[in-house]
N, C-alpha and C positions, 0 to 999 in steps of 0.2 A: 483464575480470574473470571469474572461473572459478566456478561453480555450488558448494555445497559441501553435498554429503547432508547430509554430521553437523549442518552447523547448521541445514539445514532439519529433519531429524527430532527434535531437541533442542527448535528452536523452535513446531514443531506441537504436540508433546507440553505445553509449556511456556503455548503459550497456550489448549489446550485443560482444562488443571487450572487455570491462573487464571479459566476457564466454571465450572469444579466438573462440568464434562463426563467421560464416559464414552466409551469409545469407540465403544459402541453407540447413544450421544447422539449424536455427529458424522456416525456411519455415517448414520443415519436422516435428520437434517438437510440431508446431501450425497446421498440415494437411494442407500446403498452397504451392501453387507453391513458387519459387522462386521469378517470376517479383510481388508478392504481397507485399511482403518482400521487395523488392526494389522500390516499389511504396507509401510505408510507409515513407521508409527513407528518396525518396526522395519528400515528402509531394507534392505528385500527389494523393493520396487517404488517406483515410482515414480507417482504423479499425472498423468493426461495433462493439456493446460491446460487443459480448460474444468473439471477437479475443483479446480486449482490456482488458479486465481481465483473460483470457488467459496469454497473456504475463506477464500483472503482477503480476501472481501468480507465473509463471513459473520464474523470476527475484527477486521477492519475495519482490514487491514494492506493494503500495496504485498505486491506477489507479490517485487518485489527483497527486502523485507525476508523472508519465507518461504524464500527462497531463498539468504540468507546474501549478498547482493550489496549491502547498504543496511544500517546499523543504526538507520535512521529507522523507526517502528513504519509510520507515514502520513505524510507529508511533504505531504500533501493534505487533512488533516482541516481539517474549519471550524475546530473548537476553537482551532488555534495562532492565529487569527485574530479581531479585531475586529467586532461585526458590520457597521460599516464598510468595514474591510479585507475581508471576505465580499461585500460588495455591489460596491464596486468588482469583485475580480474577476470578479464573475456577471458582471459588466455588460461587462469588458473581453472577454471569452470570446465573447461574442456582436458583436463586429467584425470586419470583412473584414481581412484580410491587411495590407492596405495602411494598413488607420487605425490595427491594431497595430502595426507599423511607427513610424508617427507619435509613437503614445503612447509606446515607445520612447526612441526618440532626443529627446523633452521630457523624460523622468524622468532621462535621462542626462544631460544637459543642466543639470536642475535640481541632479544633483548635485556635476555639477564646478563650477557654481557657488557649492555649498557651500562645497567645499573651499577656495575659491581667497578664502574670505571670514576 
């Protein structure tokens, strides 16, 4: 999949008016002058990555989505989740390889059992 400016500066610009932000609002938030900010926007530069994940943390987006490779805003927010679903994952994140692995091949398991009912 290929990078696309226009929709990352579309989408910069985009979620920085849904802040009610300026772009001397984002410059200051990110340590940057203002024309850097306007040289994003208006796709005359480019972001090196650690400004690039910057911003989408600070928006609270994947950098695929900034980048036009994703049209998920966060494919990782808690919100889409349970605080169950939430707790499960904290908890799966924190097993070795091997017992994810495990957990794995049970949920897989459990679901062609599903089917097969």
């Amino acid at each position: 999949m290929k990078y696309n400016q226009d929709l990352f500066v579309k989408r910069l610009i985009d979620l920085r008016e849904e802040k009610n932000m300026t772009q001397a609002n984002l410059a200051f938030l990110l340590k940057l002058g203002q024309g850097a900010v306007s040289k994003y926007e208006n796709g005359k530069s480019e972001p090196p990555f650690d400004t690039l994940v910057e911003i989408a943390a600070h928006f609270k987006v994947s950098v695929d989505y900034l980048l036009g490779l994703s049209s998920i805003k966060n494919p990782y927010s808690s919100d889409k989740f349970t605080p169950r679903e939430a707790e499960i994952i904290e908890r799966y994140r924190k097993l070795i390889p091997e017992n994810k692995i495990r957990i794995d091949e049970r949920i897989n398991a459990m679901i062609d059992g599903q089917r097969q009912k």
